[in-house]
C-alpha positions as CSV (number, residue, x, y, z in Angstrom):
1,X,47.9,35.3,25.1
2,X,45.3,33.2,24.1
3,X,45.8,29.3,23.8
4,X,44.9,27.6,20.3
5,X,42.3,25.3,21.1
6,X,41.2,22.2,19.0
7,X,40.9,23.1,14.9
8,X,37.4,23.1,13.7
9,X,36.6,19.6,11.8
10,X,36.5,20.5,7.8
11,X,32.5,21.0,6.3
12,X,33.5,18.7,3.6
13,X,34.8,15.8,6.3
14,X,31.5,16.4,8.0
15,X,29.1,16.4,4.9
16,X,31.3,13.5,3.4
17,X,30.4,11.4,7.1
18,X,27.0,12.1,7.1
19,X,26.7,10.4,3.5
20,X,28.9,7.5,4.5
21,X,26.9,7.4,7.5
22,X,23.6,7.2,5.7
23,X,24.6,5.2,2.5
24,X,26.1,2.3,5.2
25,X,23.4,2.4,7.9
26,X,25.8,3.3,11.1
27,X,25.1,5.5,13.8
28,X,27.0,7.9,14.8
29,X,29.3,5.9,17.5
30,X,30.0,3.1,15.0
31,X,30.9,5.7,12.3
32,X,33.4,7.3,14.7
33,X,34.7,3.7,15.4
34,X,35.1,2.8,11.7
35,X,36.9,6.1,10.8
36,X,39.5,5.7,13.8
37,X,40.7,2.0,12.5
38,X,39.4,1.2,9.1
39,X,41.6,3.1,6.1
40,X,38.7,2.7,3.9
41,X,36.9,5.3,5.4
42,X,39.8,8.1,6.1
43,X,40.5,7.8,2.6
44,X,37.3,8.5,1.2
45,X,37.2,11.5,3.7
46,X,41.0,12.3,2.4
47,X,42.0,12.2,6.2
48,X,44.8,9.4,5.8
49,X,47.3,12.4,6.2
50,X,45.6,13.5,9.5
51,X,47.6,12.9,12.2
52,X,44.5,12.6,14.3
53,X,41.3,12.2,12.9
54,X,39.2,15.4,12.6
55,X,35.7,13.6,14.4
56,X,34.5,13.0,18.0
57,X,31.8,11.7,19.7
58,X,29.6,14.9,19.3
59,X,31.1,16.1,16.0
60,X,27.8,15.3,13.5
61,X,25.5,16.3,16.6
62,X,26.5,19.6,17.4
63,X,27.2,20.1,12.9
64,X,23.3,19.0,12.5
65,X,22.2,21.1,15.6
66,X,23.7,24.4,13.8
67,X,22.7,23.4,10.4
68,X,18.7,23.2,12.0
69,X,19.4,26.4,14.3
70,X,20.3,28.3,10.6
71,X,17.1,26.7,8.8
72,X,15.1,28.2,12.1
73,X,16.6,31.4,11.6
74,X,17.5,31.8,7.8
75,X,15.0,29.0,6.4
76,X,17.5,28.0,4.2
77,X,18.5,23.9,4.4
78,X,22.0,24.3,3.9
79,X,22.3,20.5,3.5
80,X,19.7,20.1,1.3
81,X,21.8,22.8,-1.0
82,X,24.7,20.9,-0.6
83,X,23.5,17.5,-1.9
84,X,21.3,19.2,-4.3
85,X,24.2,21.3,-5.7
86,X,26.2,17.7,-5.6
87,X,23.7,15.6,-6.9
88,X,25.2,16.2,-10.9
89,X,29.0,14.9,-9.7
90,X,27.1,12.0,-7.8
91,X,25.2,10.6,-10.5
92,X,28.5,10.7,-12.9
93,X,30.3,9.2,-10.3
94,X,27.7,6.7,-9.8
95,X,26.9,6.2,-13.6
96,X,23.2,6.9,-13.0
97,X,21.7,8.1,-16.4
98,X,18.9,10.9,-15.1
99,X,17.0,10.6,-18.2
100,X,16.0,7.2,-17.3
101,X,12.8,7.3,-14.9
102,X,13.5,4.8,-11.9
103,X,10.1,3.4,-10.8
104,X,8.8,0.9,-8.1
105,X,5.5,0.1,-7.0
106,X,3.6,-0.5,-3.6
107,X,0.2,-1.0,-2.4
108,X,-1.8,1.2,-0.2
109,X,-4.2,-1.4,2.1
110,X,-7.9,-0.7,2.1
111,X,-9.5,-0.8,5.8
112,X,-12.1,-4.0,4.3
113,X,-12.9,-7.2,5.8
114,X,-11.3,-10.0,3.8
115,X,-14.6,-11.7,2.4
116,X,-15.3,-15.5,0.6
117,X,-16.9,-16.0,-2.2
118,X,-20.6,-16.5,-0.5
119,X,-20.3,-14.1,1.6
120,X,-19.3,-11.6,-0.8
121,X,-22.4,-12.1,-3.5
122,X,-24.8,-12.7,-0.1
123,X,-23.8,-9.4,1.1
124,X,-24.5,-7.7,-2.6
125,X,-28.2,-9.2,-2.5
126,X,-28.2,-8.6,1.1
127,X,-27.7,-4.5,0.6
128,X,-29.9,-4.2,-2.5
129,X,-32.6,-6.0,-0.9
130,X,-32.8,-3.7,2.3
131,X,-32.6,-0.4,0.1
132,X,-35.7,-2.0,-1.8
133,X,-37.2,-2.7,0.8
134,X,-37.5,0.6,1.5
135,X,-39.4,1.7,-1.3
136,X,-41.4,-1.1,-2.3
137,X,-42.9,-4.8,-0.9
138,X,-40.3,-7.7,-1.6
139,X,-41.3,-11.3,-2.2
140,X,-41.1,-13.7,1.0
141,X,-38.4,-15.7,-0.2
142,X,-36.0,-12.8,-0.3
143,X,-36.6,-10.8,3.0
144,X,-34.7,-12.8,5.0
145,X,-31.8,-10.7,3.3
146,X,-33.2,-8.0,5.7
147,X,-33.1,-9.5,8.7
148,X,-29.6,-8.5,10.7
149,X,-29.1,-11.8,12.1
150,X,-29.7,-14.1,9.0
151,X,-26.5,-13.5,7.5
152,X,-24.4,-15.0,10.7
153,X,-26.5,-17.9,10.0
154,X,-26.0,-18.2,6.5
155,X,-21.7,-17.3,6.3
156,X,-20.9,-18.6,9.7
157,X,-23.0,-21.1,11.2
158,X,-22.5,-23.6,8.6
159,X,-20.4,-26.8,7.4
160,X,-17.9,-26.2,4.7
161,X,-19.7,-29.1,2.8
162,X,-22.6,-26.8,2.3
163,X,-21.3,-23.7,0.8
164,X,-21.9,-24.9,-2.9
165,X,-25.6,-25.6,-2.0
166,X,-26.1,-21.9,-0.8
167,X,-23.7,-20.0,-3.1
168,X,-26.3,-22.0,-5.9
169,X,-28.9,-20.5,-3.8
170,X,-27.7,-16.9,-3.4
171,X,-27.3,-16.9,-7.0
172,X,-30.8,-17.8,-7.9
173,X,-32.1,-14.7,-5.6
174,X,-29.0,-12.4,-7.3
175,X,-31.5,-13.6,-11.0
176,X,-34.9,-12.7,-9.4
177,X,-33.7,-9.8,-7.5
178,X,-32.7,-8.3,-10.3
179,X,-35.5,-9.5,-13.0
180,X,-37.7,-7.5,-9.7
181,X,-35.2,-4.1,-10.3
182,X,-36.1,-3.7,-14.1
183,X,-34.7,-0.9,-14.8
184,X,-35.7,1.4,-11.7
185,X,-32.7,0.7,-10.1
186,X,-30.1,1.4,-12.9
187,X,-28.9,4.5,-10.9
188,X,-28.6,2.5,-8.0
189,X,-25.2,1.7,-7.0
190,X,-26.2,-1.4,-4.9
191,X,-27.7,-2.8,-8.0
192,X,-24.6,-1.7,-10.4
193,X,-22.7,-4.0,-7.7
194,X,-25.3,-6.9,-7.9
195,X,-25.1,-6.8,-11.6
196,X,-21.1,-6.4,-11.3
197,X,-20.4,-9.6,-8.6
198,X,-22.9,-11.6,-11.0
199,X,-20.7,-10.7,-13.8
200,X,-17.1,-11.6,-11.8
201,X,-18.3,-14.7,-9.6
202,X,-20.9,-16.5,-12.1
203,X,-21.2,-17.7,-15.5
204,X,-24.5,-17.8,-17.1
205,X,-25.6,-21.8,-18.2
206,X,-27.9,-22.8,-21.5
207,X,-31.2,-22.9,-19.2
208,X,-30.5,-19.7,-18.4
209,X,-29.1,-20.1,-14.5
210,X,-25.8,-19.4,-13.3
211,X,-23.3,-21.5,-11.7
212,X,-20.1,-20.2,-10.0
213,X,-17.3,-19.4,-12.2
214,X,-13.9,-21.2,-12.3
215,X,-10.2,-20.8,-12.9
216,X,-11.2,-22.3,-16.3
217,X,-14.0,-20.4,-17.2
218,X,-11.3,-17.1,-16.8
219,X,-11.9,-13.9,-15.9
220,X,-10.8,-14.2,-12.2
221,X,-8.2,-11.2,-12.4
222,X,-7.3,-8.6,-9.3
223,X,-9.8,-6.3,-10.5
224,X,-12.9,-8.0,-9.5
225,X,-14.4,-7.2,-6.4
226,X,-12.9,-8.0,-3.1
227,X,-15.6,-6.4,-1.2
228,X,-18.6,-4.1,-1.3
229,X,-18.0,-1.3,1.3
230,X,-15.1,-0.4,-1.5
231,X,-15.6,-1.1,-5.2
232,X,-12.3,0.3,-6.1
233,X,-10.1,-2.1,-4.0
234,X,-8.1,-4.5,-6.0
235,X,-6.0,-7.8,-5.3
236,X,-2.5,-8.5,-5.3
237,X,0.2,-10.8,-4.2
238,X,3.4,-9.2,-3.8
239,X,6.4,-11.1,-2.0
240,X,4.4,-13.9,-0.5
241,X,1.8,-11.4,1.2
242,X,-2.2,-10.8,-0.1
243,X,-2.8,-7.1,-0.4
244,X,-6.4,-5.6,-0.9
245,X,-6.6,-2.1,-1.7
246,X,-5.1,0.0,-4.4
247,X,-2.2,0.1,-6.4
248,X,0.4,2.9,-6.7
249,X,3.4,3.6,-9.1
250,X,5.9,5.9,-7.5
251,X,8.4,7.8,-9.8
């Protein structure tokens, strides 16, 4: 004769943890632990009538072990059925109105070196002037753009007191390098960035120079350029943090 052994735990007691489980962040021990002396939790299993409750320490393991062993074998997610196959009941239960499209947004960080406002229109001149330089003979004052060790000397070996005195210089080279492009450049994309920071950092005076743009002069919005290596990053401030990079909606 063969001995009765222990019953097998219900599918529906076992689905019905794993949700509980998941919805209140517990692992497995501290679901056990709840289930054996809170009443909250047999009854929304329906196991207050139990005379022992249905669930040991290796109940959900083994119940997700055989539920992956069929996927192997069958490829069929029976869980993922399941909940699908529930998901109707849940949202009525829930009051969740599935025509309404739930929404939330995050940002996706661009691998770019965080850049100040001088160093961002010195490093526009600074590429246009070596691709010219390339093709064609650039004035004296301006081929010190070229040189790899001028901009250290210009961004970081400086006094904070200075950097209005050379952001007014950068932006009298940005003029005369591009009066020099004309329009043999307009396909460059080094010059379509020159003309693009000029437009976003500066503001164009009577005599016909530019002077750095303020919060009052407008225009400073999260679309302007953060830095050259990627045009398309944007900025935003999002729970106390700076992000640079892009912006995603996720439905």
């Amino acid at each position: 004769m063969l001995a009765a052994g222990r019953p097998n735990t219900p599918v529906n007691v076992q689905i019905g943890a794993l949700l509980i489980k998941e919805l209140t962040n517990l692992s497995d021990d501290e679901l056990l632990e709840s289930l054996m002396f809170d009443i909250r939790f047999q009854y929304a299993l329906h196991t207050t009538s139990f005379a022992e409750q249905p669930l040991s320490d290796r109940t959900l393991s083994r119940f997700r072990a055989r539920c992956a062993a069929y996927e192997t074998e069958h490829g069929v997610d029976l869980l993922h059925e399941t909940i699908t196959s529930l998901s109707s009941e849940m949202a009525e239960l829930m009051r969740i109105d599935s025509s309404l499209k739930r929404m939330d947004s995050l940002m996706a960080a661009s691998n770019i070196k965080r850049m100040g406002r001088l160093e961002l229109l010195y490093t526009c001149v600074a590429n246009l002037a070596k691709e010219m330089a390339k093709n064609c003979e650039i004035p004296g004052h301006l081929r010190h753009y070229t040189e790899a060790d001028t901009m250290n000397q210009v961004i970081y070996h400086s006094h904070s007191e200075e950097t209005s005195a050379k952001i007014d210089t950068v932006l009298k080279d940005v003029v005369a390098l591009k009066e020099l492009c004309g329009s043999d450049y307009d396909d460059s994309s080094g010059y379509q960035l020159l003309l693009r920071v000029l437009k976003e950092q500066a503001v164009q005076k009577e005599d016909g120079t530019y002077r750095l743009r303020t919060k009052e002069d407008g225009g400073m919005d999260s679309s302007i350029l953060q830095n050259p290596a990627d045009p398309d990053a944007t900025y935003r401030e999002k729970a106390g943090k700076q992000h640079r990079g892009y912006v995603a909606n996720v439905i």
